[in-house]
C-alpha positions as CSV (number, residue, x, y, z in Angstrom):
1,X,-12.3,16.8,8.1
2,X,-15.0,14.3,6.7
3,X,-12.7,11.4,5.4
4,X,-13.7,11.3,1.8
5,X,-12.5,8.6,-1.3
6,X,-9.7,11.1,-2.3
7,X,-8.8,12.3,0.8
8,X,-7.5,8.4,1.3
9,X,-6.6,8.5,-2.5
10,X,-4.2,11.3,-1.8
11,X,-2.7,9.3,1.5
12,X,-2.4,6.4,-0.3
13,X,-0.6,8.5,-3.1
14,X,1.7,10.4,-0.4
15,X,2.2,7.1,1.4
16,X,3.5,4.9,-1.4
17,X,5.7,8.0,-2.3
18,X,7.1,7.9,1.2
19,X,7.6,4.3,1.6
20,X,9.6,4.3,-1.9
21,X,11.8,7.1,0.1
22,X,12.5,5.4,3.1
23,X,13.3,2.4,0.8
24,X,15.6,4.4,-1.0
25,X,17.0,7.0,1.0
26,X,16.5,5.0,4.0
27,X,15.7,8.8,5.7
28,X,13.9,8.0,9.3
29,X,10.2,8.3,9.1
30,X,9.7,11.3,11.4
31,X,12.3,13.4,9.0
32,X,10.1,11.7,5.7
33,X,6.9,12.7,7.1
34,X,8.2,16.3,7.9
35,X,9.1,16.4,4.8
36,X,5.5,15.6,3.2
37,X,3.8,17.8,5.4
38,X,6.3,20.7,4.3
39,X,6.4,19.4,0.3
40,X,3.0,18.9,0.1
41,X,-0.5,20.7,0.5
42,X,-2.2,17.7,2.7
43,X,-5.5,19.7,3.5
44,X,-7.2,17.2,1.8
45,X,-5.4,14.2,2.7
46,X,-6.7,11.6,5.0
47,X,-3.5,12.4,7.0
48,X,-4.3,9.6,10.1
49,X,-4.2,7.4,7.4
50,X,-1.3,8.6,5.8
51,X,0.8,7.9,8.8
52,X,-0.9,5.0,10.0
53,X,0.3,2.8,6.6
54,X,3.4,4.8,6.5
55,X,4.7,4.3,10.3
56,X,2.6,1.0,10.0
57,X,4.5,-0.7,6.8
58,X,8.1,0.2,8.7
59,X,6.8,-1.2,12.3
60,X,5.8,-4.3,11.0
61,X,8.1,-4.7,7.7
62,X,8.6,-8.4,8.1
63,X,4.7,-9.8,9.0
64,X,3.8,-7.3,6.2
65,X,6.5,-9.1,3.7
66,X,5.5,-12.3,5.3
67,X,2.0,-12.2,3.9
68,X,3.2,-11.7,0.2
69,X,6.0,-13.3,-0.4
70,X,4.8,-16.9,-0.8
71,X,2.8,-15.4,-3.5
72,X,6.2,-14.4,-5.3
73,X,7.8,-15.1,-8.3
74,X,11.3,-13.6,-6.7
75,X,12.8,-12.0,-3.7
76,X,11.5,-9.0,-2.4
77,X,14.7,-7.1,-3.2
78,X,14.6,-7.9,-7.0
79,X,11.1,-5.9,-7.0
80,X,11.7,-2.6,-8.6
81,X,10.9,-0.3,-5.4
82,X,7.7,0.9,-6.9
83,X,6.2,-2.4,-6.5
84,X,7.7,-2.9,-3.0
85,X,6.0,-0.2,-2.1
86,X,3.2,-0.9,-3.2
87,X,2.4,-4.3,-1.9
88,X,3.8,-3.6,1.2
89,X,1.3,-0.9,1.8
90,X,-1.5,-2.7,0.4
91,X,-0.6,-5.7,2.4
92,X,-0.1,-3.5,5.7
93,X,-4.2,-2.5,4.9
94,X,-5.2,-6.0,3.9
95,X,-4.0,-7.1,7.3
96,X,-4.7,-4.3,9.3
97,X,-8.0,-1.7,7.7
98,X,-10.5,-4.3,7.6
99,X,-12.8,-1.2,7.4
100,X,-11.9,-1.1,3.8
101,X,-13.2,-3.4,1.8
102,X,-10.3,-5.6,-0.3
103,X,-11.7,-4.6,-3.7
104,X,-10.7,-1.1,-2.4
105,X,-7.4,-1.9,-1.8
106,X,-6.4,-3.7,-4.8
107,X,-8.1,-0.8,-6.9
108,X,-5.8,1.5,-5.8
109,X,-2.7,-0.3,-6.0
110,X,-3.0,-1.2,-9.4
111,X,-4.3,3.0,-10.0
112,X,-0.8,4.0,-8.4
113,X,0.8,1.3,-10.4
114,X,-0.2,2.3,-13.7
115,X,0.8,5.7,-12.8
116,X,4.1,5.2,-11.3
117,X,5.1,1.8,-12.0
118,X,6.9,-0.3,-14.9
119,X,5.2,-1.1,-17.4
120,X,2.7,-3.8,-17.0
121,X,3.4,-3.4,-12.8
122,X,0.1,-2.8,-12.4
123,X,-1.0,-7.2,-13.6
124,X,1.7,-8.3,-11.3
125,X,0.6,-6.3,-8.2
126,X,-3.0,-7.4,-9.1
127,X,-2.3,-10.9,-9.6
128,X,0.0,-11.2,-5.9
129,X,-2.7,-9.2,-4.1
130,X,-5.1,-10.7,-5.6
131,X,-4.0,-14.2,-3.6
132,X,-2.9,-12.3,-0.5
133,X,-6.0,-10.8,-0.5
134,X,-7.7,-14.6,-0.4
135,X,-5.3,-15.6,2.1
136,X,-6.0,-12.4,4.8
137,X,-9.5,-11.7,4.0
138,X,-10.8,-15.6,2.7
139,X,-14.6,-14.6,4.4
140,X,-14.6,-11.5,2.7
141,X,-13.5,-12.7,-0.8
142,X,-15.7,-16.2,-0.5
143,X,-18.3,-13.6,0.3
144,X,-17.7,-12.0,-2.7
145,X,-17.5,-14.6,-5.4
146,X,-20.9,-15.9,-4.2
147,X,-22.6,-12.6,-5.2
C-alpha cells in the first residue's frame, strides 16, 4: 500500500484510541492491537505506523513523558486521558519520525483533539507541543520561523 496522508490520519486516529485503552483498561498491547485489527477495517491504515507509535509510546513511556512535562501546567495524571494520549503520541513522533515534518504532527493532534477532547483541549495540546516541538526539533523550527 502507497502510504498516503489519511492512511497515517487513520493510524494516528486508531493509535490515540488505543493508547487511551491501554491507559484505561490497562489491556496488554498485543490483546489492544488484536482487537483494532478485529474492530476495525484498517485497509487503509498506515498499519506500520499504527504500531510503531502504539508499541512505541508504551516502550518508551517515561523518555516520551520526559520530553513534555516541563512544559506542564500539572502532573501527567491530572490530564484527562484524551490529552495523555495525545501528547504522548505526538511526543513519541516528535522524537522519533523525523520523516514528518513537526507542523504535521502538531496539526493532527489538535484535529484528534477537537474531535475527541474537552473542550478547548485542542489550545492546550497546541500550546505544550508547540514548545516540545522547539525543544526536540530546534533546527527544524528555527528553520521555520526564518521562512
Amino acid at each position: 500500500m502507497t502510504v498516503t496522508a489519511s492512511a497515517r490520519r487513520k493510524a494516528r486516529h486508531y493509535a490515540m484510541q488505543a493508547l487511551y485503552q491501554w491507559q484505561i483498561a490497562g489491556a496488554s498491547l498485543n490483546t489492544i492491537e488484536a482487537e483494532f485489527h478485529a474492530d476495525n477495517d484498517m485497509s487503509k491504515t498506515d498499519v506500520e505506523y499504527f504500531r510503531d507509535i502504539f508499541h512505541g509510546v508504551a516502550k518508551n513511556l517515561d523518555e516520551v513523558e520526559s520530553a513534555f512535562t516541563p512544559h506542564l501546567d500539572r502532573k501527567v495524571d491530572e490530564l484527562d486521558p484524551v490529552s495523555r494520549a495525545l501528547l504522548r503520541m505526538s511526543t513519541y513522533e516528535l522524537k522519533n519520525r523525523i520523516d514528518v515534518p513537526y507542523k504535521v504532527v502538531i496539526n493532527e493532534a489538535v484535529a484528534l483533539a477537537k474531535k475527541f477532547g474537552p473542550t478547548d483541549a485542542f489550545k492546550f495540546i497546541n500550546g505544550i507541543l508547540d514548545k516540545t516541538a522547539a525543544d526536540l526539533r530546534a533546527p527544524e523550527v528555527a528553520a521555520d520561523k526564518k521562512a
